[in-house]
VEXZA-636409 format. One record per atom (N, C-alpha, C): x, y, z; atom name; residue number from 1; chain. Coordinates in steps of 0.05 Angstrom, whole numbers, plus 5000, padded with zeros to 4 digits. Layout:
% VEXZA-636409
<atom X="X" Y="Y" Z="Z" atome="CA" num="NUM" chaine="A"/>
...
***
This chain:
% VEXZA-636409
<atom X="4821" Y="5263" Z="5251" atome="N" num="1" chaine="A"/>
<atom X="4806" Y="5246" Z="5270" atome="CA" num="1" chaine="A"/>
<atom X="4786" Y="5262" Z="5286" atome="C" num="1" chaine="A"/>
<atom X="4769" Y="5256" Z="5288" atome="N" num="2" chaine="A"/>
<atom X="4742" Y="5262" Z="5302" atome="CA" num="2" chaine="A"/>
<atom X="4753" Y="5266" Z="5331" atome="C" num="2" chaine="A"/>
<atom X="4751" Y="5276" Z="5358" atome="N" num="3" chaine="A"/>
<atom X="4757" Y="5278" Z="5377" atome="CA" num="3" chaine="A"/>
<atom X="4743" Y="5259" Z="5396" atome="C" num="3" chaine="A"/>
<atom X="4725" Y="5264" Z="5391" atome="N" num="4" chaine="A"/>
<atom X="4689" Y="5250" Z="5409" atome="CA" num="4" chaine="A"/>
<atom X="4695" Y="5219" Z="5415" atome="C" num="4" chaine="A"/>
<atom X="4701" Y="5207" Z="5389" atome="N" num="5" chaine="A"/>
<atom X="4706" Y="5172" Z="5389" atome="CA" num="5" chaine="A"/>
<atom X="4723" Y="5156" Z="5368" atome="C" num="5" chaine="A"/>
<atom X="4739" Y="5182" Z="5364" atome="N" num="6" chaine="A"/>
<atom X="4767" Y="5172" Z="5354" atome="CA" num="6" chaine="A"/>
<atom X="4762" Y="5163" Z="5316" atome="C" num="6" chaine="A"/>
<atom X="4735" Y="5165" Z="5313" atome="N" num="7" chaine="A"/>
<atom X="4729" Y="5164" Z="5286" atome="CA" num="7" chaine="A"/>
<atom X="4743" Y="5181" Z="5263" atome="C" num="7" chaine="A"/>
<atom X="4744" Y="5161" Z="5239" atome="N" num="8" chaine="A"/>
<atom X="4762" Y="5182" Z="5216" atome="CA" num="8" chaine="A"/>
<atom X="4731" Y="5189" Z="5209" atome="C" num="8" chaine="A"/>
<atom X="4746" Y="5224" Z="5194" atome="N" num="9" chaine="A"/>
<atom X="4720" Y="5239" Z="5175" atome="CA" num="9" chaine="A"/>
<atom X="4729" Y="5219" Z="5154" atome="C" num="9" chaine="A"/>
<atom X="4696" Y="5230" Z="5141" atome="N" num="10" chaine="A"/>
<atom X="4701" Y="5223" Z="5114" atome="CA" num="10" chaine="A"/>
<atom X="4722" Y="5235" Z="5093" atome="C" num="10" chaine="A"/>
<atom X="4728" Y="5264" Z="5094" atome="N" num="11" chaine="A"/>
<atom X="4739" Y="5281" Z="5092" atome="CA" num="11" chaine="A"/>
<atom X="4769" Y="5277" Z="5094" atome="C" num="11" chaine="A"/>
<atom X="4771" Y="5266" Z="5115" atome="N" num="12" chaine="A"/>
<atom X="4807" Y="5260" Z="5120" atome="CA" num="12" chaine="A"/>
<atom X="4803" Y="5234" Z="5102" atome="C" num="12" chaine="A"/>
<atom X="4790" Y="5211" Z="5105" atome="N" num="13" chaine="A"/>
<atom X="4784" Y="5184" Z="5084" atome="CA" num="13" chaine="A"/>
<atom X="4793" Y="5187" Z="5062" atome="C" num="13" chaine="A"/>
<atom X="4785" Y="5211" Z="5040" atome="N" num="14" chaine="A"/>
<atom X="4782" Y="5206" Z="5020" atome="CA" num="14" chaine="A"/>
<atom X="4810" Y="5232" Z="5011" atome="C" num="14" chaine="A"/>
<atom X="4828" Y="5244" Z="5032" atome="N" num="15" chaine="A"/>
<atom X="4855" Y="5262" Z="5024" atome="CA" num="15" chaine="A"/>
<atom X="4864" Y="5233" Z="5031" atome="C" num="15" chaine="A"/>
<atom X="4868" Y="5219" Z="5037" atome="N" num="16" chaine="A"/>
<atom X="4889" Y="5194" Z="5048" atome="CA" num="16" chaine="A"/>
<atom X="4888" Y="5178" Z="5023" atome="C" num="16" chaine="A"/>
<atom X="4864" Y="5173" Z="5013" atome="N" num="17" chaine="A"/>
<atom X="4862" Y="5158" Z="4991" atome="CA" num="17" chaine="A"/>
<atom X="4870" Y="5165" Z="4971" atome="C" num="17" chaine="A"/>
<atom X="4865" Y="5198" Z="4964" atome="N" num="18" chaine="A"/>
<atom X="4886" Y="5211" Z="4940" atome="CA" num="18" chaine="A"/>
<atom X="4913" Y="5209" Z="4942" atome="C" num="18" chaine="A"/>
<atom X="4916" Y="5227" Z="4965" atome="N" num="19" chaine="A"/>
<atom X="4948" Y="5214" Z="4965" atome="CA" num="19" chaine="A"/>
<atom X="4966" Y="5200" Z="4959" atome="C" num="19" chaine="A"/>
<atom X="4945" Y="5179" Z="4977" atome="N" num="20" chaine="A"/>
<atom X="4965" Y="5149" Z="4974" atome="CA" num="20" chaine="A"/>
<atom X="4962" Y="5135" Z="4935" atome="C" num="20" chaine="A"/>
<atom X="4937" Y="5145" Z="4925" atome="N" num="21" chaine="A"/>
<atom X="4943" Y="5136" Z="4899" atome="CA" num="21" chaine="A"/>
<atom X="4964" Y="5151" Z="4887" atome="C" num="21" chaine="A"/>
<atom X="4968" Y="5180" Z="4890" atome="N" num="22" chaine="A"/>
<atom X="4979" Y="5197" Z="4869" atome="CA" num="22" chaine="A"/>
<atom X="5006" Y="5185" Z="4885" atome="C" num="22" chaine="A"/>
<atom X="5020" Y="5168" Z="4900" atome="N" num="23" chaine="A"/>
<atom X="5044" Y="5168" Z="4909" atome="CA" num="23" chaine="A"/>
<atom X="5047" Y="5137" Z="4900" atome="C" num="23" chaine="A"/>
<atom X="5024" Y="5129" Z="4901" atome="N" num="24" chaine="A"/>
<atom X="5027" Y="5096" Z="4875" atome="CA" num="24" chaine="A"/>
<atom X="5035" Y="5106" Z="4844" atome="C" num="24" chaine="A"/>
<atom X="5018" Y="5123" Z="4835" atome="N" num="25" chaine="A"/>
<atom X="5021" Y="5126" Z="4813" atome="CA" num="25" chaine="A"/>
<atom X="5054" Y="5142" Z="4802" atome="C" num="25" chaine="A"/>
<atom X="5059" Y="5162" Z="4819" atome="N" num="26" chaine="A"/>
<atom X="5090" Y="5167" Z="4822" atome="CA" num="26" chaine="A"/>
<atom X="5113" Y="5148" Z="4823" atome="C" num="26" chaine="A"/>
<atom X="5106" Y="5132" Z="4845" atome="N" num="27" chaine="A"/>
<atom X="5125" Y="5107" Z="4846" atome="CA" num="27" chaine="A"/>
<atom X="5134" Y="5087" Z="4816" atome="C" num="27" chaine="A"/>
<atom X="5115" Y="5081" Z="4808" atome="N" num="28" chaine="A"/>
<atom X="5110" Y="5061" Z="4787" atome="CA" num="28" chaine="A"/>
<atom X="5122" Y="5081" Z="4761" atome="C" num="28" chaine="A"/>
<atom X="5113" Y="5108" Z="4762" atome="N" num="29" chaine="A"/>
<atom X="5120" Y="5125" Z="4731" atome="CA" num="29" chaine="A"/>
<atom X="5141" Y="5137" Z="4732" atome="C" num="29" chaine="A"/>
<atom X="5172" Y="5132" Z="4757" atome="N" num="30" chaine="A"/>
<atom X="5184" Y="5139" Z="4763" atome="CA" num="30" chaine="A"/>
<atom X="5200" Y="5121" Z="4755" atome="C" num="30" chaine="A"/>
<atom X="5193" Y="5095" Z="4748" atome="N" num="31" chaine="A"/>
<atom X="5207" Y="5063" Z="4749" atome="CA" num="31" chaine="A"/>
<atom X="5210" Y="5052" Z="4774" atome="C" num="31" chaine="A"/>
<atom X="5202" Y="5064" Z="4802" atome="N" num="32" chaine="A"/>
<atom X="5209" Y="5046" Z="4834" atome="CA" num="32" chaine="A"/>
<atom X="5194" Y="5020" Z="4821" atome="C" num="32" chaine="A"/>
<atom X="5168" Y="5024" Z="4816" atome="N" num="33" chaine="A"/>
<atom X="5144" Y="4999" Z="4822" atome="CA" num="33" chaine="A"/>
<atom X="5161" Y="4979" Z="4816" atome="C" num="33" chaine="A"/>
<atom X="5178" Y="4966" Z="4801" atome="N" num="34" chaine="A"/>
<atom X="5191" Y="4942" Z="4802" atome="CA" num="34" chaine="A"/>
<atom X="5194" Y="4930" Z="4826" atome="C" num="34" chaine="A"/>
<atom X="5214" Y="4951" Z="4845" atome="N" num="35" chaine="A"/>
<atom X="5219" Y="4941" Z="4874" atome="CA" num="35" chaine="A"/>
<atom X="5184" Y="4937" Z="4887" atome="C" num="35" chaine="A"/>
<atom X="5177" Y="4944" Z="4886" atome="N" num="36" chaine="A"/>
<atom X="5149" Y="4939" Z="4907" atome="CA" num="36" chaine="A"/>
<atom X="5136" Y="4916" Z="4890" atome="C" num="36" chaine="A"/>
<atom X="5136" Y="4912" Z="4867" atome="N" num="37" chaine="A"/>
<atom X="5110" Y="4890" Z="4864" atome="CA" num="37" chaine="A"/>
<atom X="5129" Y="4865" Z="4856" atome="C" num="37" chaine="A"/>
<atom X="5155" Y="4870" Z="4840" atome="N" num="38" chaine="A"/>
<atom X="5165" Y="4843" Z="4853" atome="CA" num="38" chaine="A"/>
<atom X="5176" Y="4837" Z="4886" atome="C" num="38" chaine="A"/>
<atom X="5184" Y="4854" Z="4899" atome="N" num="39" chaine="A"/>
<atom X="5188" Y="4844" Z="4931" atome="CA" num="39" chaine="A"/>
<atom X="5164" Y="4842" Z="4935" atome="C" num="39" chaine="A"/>
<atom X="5130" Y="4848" Z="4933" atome="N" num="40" chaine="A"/>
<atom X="5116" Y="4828" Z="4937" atome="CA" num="40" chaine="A"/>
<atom X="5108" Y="4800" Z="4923" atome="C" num="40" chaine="A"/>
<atom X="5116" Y="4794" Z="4895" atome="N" num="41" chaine="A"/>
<atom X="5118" Y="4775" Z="4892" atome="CA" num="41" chaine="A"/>
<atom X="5129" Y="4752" Z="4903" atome="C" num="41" chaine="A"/>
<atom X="5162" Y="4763" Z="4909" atome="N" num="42" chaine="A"/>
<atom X="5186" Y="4747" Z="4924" atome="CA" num="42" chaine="A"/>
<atom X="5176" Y="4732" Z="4953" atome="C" num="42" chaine="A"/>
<atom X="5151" Y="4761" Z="4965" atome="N" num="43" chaine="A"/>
<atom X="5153" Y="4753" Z="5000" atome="CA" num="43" chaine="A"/>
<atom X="5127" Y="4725" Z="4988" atome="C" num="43" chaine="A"/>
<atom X="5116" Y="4732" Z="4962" atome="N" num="44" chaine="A"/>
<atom X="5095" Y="4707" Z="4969" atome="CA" num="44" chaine="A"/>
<atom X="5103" Y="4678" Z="4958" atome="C" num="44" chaine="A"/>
<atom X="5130" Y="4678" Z="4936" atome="N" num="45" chaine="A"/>
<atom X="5133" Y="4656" Z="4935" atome="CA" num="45" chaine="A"/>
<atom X="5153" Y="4643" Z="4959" atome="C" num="45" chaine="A"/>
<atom X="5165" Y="4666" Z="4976" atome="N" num="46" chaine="A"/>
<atom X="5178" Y="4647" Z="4999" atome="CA" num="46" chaine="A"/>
<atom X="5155" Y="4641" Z="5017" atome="C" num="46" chaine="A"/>
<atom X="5139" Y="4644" Z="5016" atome="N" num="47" chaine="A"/>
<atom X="5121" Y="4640" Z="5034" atome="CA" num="47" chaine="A"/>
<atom X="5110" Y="4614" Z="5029" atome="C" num="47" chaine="A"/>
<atom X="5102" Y="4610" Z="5003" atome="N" num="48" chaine="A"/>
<atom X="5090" Y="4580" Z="4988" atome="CA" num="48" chaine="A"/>
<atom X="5109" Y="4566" Z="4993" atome="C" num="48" chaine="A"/>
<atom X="5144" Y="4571" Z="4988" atome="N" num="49" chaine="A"/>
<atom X="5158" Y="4546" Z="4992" atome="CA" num="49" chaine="A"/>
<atom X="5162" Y="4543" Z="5023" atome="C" num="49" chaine="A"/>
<atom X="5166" Y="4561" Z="5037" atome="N" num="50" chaine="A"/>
<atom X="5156" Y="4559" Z="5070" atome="CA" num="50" chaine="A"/>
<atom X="5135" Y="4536" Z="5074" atome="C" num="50" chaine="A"/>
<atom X="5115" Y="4543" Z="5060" atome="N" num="51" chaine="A"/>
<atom X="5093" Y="4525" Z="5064" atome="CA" num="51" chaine="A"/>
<atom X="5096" Y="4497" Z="5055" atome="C" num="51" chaine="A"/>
<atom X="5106" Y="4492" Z="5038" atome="N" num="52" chaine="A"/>
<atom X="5114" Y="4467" Z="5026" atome="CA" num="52" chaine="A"/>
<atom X="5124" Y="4452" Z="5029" atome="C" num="52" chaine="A"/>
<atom X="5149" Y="4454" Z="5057" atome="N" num="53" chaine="A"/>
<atom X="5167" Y="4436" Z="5070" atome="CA" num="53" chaine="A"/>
<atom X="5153" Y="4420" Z="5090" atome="C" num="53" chaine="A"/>
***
């Protein structure tokens, strides 16, 4: 973070963005990704039948 006005570098932007992919791509080639993209599946169909009543 920048000190001046709290701004992200570009620099820190784009290590956050590796990161966070190379810890997507770990997740998933590990076998986790099941848990994460069906529990987001799950949170959106309770959400439609939430909506539905």
């Amino acid at each position: 973070m920048d000190g001046s006005n709290g701004a992200v570098s570009g620099g820190e932007l784009f290590t956050a963005s590796v990161e966070h992919s190379i810890y997507g791509i770990v997740i998933f080639t590990v076998g986790l990704g099941t848990y994460f993209y069906h529990g987001a599946e799950q949170a959106r169909l309770a959400q439609h039948l939430a909506d539905a009543e």
